[in-house]
Each structure stands twice: as C-alpha cells, then as structure tokens.
N, C-alpha and C positions, 0 to 999 in steps of 0.2 A: 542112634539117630534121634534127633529130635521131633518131638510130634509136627505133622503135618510137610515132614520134610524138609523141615527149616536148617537154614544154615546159619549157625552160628556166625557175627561176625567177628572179623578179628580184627583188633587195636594194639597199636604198637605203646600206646602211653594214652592218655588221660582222651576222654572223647570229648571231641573239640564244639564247642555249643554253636548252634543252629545258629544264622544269621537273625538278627531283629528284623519283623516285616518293618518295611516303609514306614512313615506315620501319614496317615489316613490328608490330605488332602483337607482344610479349610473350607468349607461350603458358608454361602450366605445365612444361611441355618445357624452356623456356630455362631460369625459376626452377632444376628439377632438376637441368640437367646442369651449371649453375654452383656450386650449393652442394652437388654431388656426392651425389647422394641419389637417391630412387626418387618419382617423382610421387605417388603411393602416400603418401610421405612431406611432400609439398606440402600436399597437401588435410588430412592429421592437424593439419599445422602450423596452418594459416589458420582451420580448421573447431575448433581446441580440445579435441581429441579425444585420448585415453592409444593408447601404442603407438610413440610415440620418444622420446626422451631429450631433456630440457631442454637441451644443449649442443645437438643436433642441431636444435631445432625455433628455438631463437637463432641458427643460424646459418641458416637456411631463412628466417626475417624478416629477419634483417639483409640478407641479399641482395636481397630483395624490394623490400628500403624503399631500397635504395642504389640501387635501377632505377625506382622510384615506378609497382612493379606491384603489383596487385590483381589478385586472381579475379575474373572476369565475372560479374555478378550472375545473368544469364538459365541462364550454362552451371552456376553453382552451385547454382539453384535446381530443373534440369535433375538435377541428383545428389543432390537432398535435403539437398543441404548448407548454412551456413548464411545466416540475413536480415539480418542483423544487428538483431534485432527482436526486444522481448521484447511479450508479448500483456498488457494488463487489460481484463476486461470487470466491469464494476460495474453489478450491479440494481437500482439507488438512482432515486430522484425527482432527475435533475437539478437541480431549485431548491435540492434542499435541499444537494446535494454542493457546489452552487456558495459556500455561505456557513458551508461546515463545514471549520474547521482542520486537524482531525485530516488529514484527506485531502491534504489540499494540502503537507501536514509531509511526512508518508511517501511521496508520489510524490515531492517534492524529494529525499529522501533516495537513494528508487531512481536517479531518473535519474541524480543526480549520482554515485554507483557505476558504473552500466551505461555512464555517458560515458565515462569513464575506459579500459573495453576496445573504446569505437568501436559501441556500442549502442544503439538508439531504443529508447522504449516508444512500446506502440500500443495507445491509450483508448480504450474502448468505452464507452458510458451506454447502458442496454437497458431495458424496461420490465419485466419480469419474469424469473424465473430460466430456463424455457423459453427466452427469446429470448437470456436467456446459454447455457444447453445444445447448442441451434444454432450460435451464433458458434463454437463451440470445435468441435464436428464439422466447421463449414465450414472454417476456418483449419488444421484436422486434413487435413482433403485437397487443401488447395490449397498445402500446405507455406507458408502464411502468415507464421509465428512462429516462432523457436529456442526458445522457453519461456515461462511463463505466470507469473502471480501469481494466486492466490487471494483473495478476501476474502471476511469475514463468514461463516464457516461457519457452519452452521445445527444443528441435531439433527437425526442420522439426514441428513446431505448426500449425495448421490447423486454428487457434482461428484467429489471426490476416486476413484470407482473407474473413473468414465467415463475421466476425466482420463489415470488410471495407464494406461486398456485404450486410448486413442486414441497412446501413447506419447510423449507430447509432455513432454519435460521441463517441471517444478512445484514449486513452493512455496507453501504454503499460509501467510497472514498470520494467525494465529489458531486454534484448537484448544484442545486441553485437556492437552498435556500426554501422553497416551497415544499407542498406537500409528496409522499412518493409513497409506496404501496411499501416501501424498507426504509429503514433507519440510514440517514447520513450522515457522514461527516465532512462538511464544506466550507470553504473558501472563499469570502468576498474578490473574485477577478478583477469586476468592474471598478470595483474602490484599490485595488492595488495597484489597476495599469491607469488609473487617474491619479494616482499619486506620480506615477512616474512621469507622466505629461505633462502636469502642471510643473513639476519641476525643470523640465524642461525649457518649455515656454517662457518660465519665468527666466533661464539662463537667455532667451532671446531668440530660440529656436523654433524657425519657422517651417522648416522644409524637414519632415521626418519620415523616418522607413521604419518599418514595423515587419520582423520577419517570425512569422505565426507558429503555431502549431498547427492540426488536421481542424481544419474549419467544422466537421462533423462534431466536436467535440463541446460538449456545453461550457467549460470552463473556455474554452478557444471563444463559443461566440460571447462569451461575457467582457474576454479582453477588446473584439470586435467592435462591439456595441460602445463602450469604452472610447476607443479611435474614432467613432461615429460622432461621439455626444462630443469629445473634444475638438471638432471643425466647426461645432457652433460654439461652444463654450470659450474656447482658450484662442480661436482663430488662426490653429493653424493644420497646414497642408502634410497629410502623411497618406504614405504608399506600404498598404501591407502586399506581404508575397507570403502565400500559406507553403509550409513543407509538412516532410513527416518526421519531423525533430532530428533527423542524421546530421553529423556536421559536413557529411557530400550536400546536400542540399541546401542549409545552413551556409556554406560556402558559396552555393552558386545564386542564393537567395543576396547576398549582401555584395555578387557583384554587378550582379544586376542595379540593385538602389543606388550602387558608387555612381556606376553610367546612368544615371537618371537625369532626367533634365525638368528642373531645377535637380542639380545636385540635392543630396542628404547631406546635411549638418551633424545627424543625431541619427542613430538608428537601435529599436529597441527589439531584443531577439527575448522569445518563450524559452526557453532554457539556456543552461550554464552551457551545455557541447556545441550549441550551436553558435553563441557567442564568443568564445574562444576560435574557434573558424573562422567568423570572422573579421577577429582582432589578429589569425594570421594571414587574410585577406587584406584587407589594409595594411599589414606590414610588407609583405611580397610586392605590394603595387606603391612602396613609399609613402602611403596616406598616413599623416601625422594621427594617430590616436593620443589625445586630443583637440589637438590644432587645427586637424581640418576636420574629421567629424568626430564625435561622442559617441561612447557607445555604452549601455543600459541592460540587464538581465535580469530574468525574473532566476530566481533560484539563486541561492548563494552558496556553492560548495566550492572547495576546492582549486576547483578548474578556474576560478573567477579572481580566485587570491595569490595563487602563484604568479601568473601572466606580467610581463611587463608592457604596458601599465599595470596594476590590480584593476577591475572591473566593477565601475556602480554597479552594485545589485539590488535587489528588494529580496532581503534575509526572510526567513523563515526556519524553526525548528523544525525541520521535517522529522528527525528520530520522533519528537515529541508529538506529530500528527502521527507518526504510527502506532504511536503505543496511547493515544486518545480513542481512536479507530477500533484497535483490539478490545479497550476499554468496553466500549460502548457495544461492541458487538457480543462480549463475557456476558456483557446485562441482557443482551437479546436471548442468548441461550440460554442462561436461566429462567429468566420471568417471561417472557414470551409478553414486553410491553408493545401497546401501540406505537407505528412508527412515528420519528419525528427525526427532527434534522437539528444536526450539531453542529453550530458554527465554530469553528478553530480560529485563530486570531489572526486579522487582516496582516499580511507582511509590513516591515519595516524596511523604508529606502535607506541601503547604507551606500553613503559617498566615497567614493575611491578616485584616482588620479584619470580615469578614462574618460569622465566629463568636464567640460570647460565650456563657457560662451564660445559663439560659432566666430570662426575667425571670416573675415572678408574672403566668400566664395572663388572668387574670382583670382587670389593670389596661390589657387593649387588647380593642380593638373591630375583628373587619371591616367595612368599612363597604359 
C-alpha cells in the first residue's frame, strides 16, 4: 500500500490537463496603470466630467476600448457615477401622445444624439404633474438618471427649482426665453402665430378661430398673447377655444367656431391632430376647405400633407429641436454650465391649398 493510505489513481491514457482558471476581471486599476494616469483620472474619463485634458482622456478611451473594458455598472452606480440614461417623464393622456407627431419627431431627434455618446432615454407617461414630481424625487435618490428633459412648462412651474435643488442635470424643451434656474431650449410662439395672423389678414380675413392648446402652458399663453396684440395690431376679431390637443376636442372645438356668429373665415389650430379633425369637420358638414373657411397649423408633419386639401402650416424641424435639446443637455452633464436659454429657429409659414381669401360669408350654410 502506499504511505498514508493513498490510493493510486488510475488513467486509462494520457491525464487530461486541468482547466485554465478564468482570466482575472479588468479593474479600473489596470485601465490606469496602462494609460499611466491616476483612477481618479479613469472615472473623469468614462463619467464625462472637466478636470483632464482631452489628449489625456483619448488616451484613457483608447486604451479602454483596445482591452474591451467598461466600468461595472453596480460599482458605478455605487459612486454616483454615470447610467448611461437620460430620464422623460410626460404628464400627457397617453392616447393622445400615442397619435401626436410632434412627440414622436423630438424624441427621434434625442435618441438619435444621445445614441451617438452610448445613451438610452427612459419614458415615463404619468397621469398628472404630481406623479411627475415624484418620479423625479424618486430617480433623485435612487441615482436612476444622468439627466432629464423637461417638457411643457406651464406658468409659474415649480419643476425647474425642484429639478435645480434635487441636482440632477436638465434641460428644459420650452420656455420663454428668459432666465430659469435650467437650461432651455425654446421657441419664439409669439413671432410664429404672428406670422400666421398677419398672413391671414393680409388674405382679408377678419372673423378668426383659434383652437388652442392647455392654456396652463407657456408656449400656449405666448400663442395667446399673440391673438391679443393682433385685435389691436392687424384689426381683427378671433375666437379662441382652448382643448387638450385630442382630435375629440379638436373636433368639437371647430364646431363650435363653424356656428359662430359672425361665422370664421379662417381658423388656426395648435397642432397637426387637431387640424386634420378639423379639416374632417368641415368635410362632414359640406364646408368648402378653402372656399368657405381657411384653415392654418402650427406643426407640420404628415397629417397636414396627406389631407385633401394639404394644410398651410408653419414647418419646423422637430427631429432637429430634439437632437439641439440632447445637445445642450450632453454640455449640462459634462461641465455643469450656468443655465441659459437656447433659442431654436422661429417656424416657417409653408402655404398649401387649405388657405384662400374668405369667400362672401353669406353664400354658405352650416348645416
């Protein structure tokens, strides 16, 4: 027997070699001591963060990428460092956001920006602004998000000081132009639905409907204000009727203006769904689109080009406001500048077959 009671073992043919251990895991440690730098200097690099030099944080990636390492999600998340994840939360009726252009233009625009730096967005639909208030406190403490988009400021938003005080890098879609405690990116209203007016007026058009968006909404009172300064400026008489941008309301907004008295000539609706509504509101009740009124949209997708007639609109590149937005919001998460507001470019009125001088009111009938 063998000492200590060993048993021989027995092999039928040649003994088969041990598996290779694993290879040990990539730590930030190796990153640094390769591209000679200080860890300290890895996390600025990956995280997007001011504090090294462009040459030094190219060569902190290239080394990275030539070993096909990445920081650990858990241990980054662990340092407050970053998700790769930018946050929207939207207080919209899902029904309606599901058949509204605009929306679907501008996140196309972000994503395809925020892809480009290895970025997701993460969608929220909430029912009210409350249940937005909370999602942003919770994703505040759960280190959820590297940054947020805003939409739809309102008057008097409470979202922008929260936002600033929760520190969660931001950019606001909308504003007014003035100062805000976040970075925006906004849209002259007042100068685009003055475009549309005086175009009108100049066609001879005196008796106009205006069917709104949520009057809460700042870009809503700027089109407002707009209708306002045009009964002294242009002289003439318009009837707005505010909705919540569905084309159900949209609908029942431009039958009301038909039955108005003085009829509308001319009536200008806040989005493409809702003027396509209706343009099949006046079809259904025989109303000549042109002939007997005009009809006018801010937003130009789609919905506005197909229709018989096509529908004057006031064009804008929305892809291109969402991927300005993303822009501007990439510079907030890295340098953490003071905020300011980014004007985007006032829409262009494109003419289509849906406007004409107002025919003599009186030779048509609602029916």
């Amino acid at each position: 027997m063998p000492p200590n009671d060993e048993v021989p073992s027995v092999s039928s043919g040649s003994p088969e070699p041990s598996a290779p251990a694993p290879p040990a895991r990539l730590k930030s440690t190796d990153i640094a001591r390769l591209a000679g730098v200080s860890v300290s200097a890895v996390s600025l690099a990956f995280n997007a963060r001011p504090g090294i030099s462009d040459a030094t944080r190219k060569r902190i990636l290239q080394v990275a990428e030539e070993l096909n390492w990445r920081p650990h999600r858990a241990a980054r998340s662990l340092k407050g460092a970053s998700n790769d994840a930018v946050g929207i939360v939207l207080a919209r009726p899902a029904r309606t956001l599901g058949v509204e252009p605009f929306f679907a233009h501008v996140l196309s625009g972000l994503q395809s920006r925020l892809s480009n730096e290895g970025i997701a967005t993460q969608l929220l639909i909430v029912e009210d602004p409350q249940a937005e208030v909370a999602v942003y406190r919770r994703w505040a403490a759960e280190n959820r998000v590297d940054g947020l988009v805003l939409f739809d400021l309102t008057v008097d938003d409470a979202r922008p000081e929260l936002i600033a005080g929760l520190g969660i890098p931001a950019v606001i879609l909308g504003g007014h132009g003035a100062p805000l405690p976040l970075t925006s990116v906004w849209v002259d209203d007042h100068a685009a639905m003055t475009r549309v007016l005086a175009y009108l007026a100049a066609l001879g058009h005196r008796f106009l409907g205006h069917v709104s968006g949520i009057p809460s909404y700042q870009h809503t009172r700027r089109r407002l204000q707009a209708v306002a300064d045009a009964r002294e400026t242009l002289g003439v008489d318009i009837v707005s009727v505010a909705t919540d941008y569905s084309d159900t309301q949209g609908a029942s907004a431009t039958r009301q203006l038909l039955e108005a008295s003085p009829r509308c000539t001319a009536i200008i609706y806040d989005s493409d769904v809702m003027a396509a509504a209706g343009l099949g509101v006046a079809t259904e009740r025989s109303v000549r689109v042109p002939g007997d009124v005009s009809i006018v949209s801010f937003d130009d997708s789609i919905l506005t080009q197909l229709p018989h007639p096509p529908i004057t609109a006031l064009t804008r590149d929305t892809y291109a406001l969402g991927t300005l937005t993303a822009t501007e919001l990439l510079h907030v998460m890295a340098e953490r500048p003071e905020p300011r507001a980014v004007q985007a470019p006032t829409p262009d009125l494109v003419l289509r077959a849906s406007t004409a001088p107002p025919a003599d009111i009186d030779e048509w009938r609602v029916s």
